[in-house]
Backbone bond lengths (Angstrom), bond angles and torsions (degrees), N, CA, C in turn:
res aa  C-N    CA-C-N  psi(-1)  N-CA   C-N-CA  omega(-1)  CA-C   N-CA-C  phi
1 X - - - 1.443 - - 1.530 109.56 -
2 X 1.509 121.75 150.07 1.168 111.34 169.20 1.346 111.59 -87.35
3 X 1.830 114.63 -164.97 1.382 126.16 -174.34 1.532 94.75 -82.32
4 X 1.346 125.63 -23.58 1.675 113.27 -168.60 1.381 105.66 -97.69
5 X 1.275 106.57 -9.59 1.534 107.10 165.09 1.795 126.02 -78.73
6 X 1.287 101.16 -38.21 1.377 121.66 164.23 1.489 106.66 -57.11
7 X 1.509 122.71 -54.92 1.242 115.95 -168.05 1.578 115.04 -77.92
8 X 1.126 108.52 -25.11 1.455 120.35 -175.43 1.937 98.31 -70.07
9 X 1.347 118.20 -40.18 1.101 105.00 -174.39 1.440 126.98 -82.19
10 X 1.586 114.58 -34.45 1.447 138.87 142.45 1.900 98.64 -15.45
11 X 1.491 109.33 -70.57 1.095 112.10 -140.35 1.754 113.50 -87.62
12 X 1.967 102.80 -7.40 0.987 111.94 169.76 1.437 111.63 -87.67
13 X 1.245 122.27 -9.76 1.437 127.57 175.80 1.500 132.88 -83.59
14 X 1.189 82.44 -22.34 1.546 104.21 -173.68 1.323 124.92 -148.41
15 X 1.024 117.91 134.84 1.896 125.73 -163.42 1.522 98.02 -67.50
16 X 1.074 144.56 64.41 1.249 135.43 166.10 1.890 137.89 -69.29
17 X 1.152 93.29 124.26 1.519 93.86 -172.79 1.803 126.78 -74.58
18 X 1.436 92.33 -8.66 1.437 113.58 -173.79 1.533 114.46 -170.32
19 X 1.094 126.10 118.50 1.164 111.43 167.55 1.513 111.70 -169.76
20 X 1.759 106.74 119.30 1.270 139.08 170.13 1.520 117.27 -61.56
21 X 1.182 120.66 129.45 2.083 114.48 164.18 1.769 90.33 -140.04
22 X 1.705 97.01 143.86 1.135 108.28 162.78 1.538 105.52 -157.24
23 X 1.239 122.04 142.56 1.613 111.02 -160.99 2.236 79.07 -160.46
24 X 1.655 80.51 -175.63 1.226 86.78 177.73 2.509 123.74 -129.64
25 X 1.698 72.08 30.47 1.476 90.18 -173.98 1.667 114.23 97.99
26 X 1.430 109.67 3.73 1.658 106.07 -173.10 1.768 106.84 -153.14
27 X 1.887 97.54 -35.19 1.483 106.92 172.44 1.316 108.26 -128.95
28 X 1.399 107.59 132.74 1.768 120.15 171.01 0.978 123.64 -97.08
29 X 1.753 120.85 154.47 1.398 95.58 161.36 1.912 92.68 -141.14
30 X 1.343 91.99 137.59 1.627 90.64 -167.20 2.168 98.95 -121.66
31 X 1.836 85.55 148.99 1.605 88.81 163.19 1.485 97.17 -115.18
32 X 1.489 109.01 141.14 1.809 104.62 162.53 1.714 103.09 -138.02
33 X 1.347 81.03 122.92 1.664 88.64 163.51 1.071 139.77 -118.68
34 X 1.344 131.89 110.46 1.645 153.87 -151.16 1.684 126.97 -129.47
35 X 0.636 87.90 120.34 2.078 97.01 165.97 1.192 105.63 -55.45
36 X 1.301 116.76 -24.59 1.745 111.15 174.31 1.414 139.30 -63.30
37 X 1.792 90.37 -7.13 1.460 105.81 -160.13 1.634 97.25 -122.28
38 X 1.549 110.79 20.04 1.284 115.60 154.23 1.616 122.78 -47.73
39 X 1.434 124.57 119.17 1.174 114.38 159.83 1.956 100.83 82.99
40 X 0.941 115.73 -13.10 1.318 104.05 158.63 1.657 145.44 -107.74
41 X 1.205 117.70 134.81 1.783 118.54 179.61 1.780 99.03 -28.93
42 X 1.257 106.37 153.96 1.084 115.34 168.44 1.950 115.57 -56.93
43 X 1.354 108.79 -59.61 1.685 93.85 153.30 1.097 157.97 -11.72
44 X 1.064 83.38 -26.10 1.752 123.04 -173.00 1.363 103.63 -96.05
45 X 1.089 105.37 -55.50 1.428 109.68 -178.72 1.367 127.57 -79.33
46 X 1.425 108.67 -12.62 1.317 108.57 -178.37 1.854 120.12 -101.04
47 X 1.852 91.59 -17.61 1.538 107.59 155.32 1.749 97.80 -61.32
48 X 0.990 117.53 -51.21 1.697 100.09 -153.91 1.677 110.93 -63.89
49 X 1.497 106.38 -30.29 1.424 108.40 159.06 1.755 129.19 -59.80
50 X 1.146 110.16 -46.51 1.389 124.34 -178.92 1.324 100.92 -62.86
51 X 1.558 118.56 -34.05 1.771 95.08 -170.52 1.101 103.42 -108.21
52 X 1.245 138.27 31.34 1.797 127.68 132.47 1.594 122.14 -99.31
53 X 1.587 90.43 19.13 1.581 86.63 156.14 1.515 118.93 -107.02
54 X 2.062 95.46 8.97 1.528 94.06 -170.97 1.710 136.19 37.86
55 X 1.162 119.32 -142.75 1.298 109.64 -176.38 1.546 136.97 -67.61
56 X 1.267 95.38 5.91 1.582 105.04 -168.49 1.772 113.91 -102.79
57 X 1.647 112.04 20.82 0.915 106.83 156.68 2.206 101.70 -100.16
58 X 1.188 106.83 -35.97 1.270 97.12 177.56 1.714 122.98 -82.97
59 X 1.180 109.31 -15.55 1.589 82.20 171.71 1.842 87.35 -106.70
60 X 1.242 126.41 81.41 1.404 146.60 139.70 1.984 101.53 42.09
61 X 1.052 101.70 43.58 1.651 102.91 170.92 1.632 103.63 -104.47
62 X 1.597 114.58 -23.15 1.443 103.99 172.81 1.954 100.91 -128.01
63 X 1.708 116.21 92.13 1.209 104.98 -144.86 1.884 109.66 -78.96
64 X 1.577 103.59 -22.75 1.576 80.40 171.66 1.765 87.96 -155.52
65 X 1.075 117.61 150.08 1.533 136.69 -132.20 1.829 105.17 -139.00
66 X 1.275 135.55 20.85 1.541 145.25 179.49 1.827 100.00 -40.08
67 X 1.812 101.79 109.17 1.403 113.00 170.01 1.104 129.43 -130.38
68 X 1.270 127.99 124.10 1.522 143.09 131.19 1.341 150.27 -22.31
69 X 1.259 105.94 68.73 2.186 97.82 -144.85 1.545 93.62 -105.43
70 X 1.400 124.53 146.16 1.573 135.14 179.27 1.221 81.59 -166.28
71 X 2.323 84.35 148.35 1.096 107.31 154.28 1.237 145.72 -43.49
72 X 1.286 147.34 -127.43 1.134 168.43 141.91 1.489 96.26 -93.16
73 X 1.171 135.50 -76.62 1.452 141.99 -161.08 1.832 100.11 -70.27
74 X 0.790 122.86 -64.05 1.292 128.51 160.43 1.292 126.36 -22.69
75 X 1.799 126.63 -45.73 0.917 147.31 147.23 1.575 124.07 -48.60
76 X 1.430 102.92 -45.93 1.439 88.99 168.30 1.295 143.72 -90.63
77 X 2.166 101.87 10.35 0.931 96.91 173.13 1.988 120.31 -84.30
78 X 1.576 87.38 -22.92 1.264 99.90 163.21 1.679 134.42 -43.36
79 X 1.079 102.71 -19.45 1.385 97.35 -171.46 1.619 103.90 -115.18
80 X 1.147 118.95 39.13 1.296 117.89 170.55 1.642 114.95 -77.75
């Protein structure tokens, strides 16, 4: 898969306020930042990413997926 395929699906899944992918055709590494991930463990948040990529992390079309998930507020502290 490519990176605009990854992001396109990420981004249809989830309301994202920001979100970076850069990988090298086999490993990713993504930031997503969402209001969705208010109030939840990172687990949480990183399921909500993983399952709008549906099946294509398990039958090995997106083989390993390293993420970064923040809020909105969270996010902006980041970018100081």
């Amino acid at each position: 898969m490519t990176a605009e395929q990854i992001k396109n699906m990420i981004a249809a899944g989830l309301d994202c306020a920001h979100l970076e992918l850069e990988g090298d055709g086999r490993h990713w590494y993504a930031i997503v930042v969402s209001a969705a991930f208010e109030g939840k463990r990172a687990i949480q948040c990183h399921q909500l990413v993983y399952a709008t990529l549906g099946d294509k992390m398990k039958n090995d079309e997106v083989h390993a997926l390293s993420i970064k998930t923040y809020t909105p507020a969270e996010w902006a502290t980041q970018k100081v």
